[in-house]
TILODREN-932893 format. One record per residue (C-alpha): residue number from 1; residue in one letter; x, y, z. Coordinates in pm, 1 decimal, m for minus. Example, Ala and Ser with C-alpha at 12.3 -4.5 7.8 and 13.67 -1.06 7.14 Angstrom:
R     k   r          u          v          w
R     1   A     1230.0     m450.0      780.0
R     2   S     1367.0     m106.0      714.0
% end
This chain:
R     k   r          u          v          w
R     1   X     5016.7    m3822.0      921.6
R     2   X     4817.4    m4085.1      781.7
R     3   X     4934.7    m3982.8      395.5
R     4   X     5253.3    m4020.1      509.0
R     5   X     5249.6    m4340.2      693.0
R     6   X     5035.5    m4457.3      357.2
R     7   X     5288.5    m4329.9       83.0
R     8   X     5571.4    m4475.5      315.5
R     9   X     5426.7    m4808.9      226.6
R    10   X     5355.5    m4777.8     m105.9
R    11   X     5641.5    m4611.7     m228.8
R    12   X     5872.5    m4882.1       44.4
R    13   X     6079.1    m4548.8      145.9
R    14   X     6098.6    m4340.1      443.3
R    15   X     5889.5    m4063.6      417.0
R    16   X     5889.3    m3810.5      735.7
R    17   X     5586.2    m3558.9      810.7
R    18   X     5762.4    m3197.5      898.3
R    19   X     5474.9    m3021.1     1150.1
R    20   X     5535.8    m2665.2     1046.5
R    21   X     5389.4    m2340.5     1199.6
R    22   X     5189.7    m2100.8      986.7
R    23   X     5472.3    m1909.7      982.7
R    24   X     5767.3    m2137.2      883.7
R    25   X     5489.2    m2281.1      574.5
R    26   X     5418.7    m1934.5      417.5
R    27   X     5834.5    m1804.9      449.4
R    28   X     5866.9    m2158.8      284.8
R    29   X     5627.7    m2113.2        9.5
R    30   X     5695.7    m1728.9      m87.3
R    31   X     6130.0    m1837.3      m71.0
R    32   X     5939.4    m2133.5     m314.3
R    33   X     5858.8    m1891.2     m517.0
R    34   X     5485.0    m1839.5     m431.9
R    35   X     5363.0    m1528.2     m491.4
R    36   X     5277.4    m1348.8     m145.6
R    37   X     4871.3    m1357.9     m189.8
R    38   X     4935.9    m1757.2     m299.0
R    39   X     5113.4    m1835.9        1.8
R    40   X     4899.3    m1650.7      244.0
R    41   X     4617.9    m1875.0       54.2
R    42   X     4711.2    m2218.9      113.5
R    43   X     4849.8    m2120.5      473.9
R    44   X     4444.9    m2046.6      553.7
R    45   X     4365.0    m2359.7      317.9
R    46   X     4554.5    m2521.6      628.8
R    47   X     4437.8    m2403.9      898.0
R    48   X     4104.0    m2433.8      722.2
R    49   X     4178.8    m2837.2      723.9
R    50   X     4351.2    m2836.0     1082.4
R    51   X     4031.7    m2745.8     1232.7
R    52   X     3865.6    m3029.2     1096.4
R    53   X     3653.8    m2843.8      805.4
R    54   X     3802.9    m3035.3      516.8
R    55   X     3752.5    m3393.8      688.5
R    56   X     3377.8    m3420.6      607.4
R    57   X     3353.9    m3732.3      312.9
R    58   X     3046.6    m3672.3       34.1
R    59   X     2991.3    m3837.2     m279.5
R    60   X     3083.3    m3539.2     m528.4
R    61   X     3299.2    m3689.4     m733.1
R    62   X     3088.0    m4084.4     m771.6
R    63   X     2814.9    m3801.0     m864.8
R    64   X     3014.8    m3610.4    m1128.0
R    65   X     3263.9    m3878.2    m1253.6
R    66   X     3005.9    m4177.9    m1244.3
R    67   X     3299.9    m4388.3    m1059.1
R    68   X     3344.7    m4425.2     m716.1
R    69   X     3628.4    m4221.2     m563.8
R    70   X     3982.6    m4410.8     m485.9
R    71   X     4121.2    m4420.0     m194.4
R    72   X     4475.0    m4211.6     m115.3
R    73   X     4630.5    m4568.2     m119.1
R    74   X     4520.1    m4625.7     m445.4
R    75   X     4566.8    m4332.3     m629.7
R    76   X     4947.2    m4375.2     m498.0
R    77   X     4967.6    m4672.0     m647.3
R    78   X     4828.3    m4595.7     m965.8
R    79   X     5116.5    m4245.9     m971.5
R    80   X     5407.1    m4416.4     m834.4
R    81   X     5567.2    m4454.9    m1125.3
R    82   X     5576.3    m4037.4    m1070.1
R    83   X     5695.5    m4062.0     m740.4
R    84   X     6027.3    m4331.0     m835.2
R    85   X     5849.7    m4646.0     m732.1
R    86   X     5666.1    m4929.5     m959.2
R    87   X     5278.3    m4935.6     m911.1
R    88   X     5323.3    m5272.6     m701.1
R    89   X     5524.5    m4997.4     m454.3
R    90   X     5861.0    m5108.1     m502.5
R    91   X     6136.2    m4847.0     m592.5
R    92   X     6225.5    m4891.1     m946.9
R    93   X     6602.0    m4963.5    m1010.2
R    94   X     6735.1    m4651.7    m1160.7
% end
């Protein structure tokens, strides 16, 4: 929730978080086009993260990239440009 609420300012566009169940994320992925072992991967990959395994912070990538890691804001700014808005977060006039 907190990606979205961050990439709903950044990007200055409504952004809504879908809670899905295991179930409803793998039909979505395999009628995606994931393959059936793919989907069935990142479904555990999430339930891996709900149970708070993936929230521990270390300093793997200062250690292998020499730079301190961005924040989520921050490497949304520096994309946006991907995601139809300007880096200062305002959608660019199409």
């Amino acid at each position: 929730m907190i990606l979205v609420t961050g990439a709903t300012q950044v990007f200055e566009r409504s952004i809504r978080y879908v809670d899905l169940t295991d179930d409803q994320l793998r039909s979505g992925l395999v009628a995606s086009g994931q393959p059936d072992w793919q989907a069935t991967a990142l479904v555990e990959l999430n339930i891996y993260a709900r149970q708070g395994h993936a929230s521990v912070v270390t300093d793997t990538i200062e250690r292998v990239s020499g730079r301190p890691a961005r924040t989520l804001e921050q490497w949304a700014r520096d994309h946006a440009a991907a995601f139809g808005a300007s880096p200062e977060g305002k959608p660019e006039r199409r």
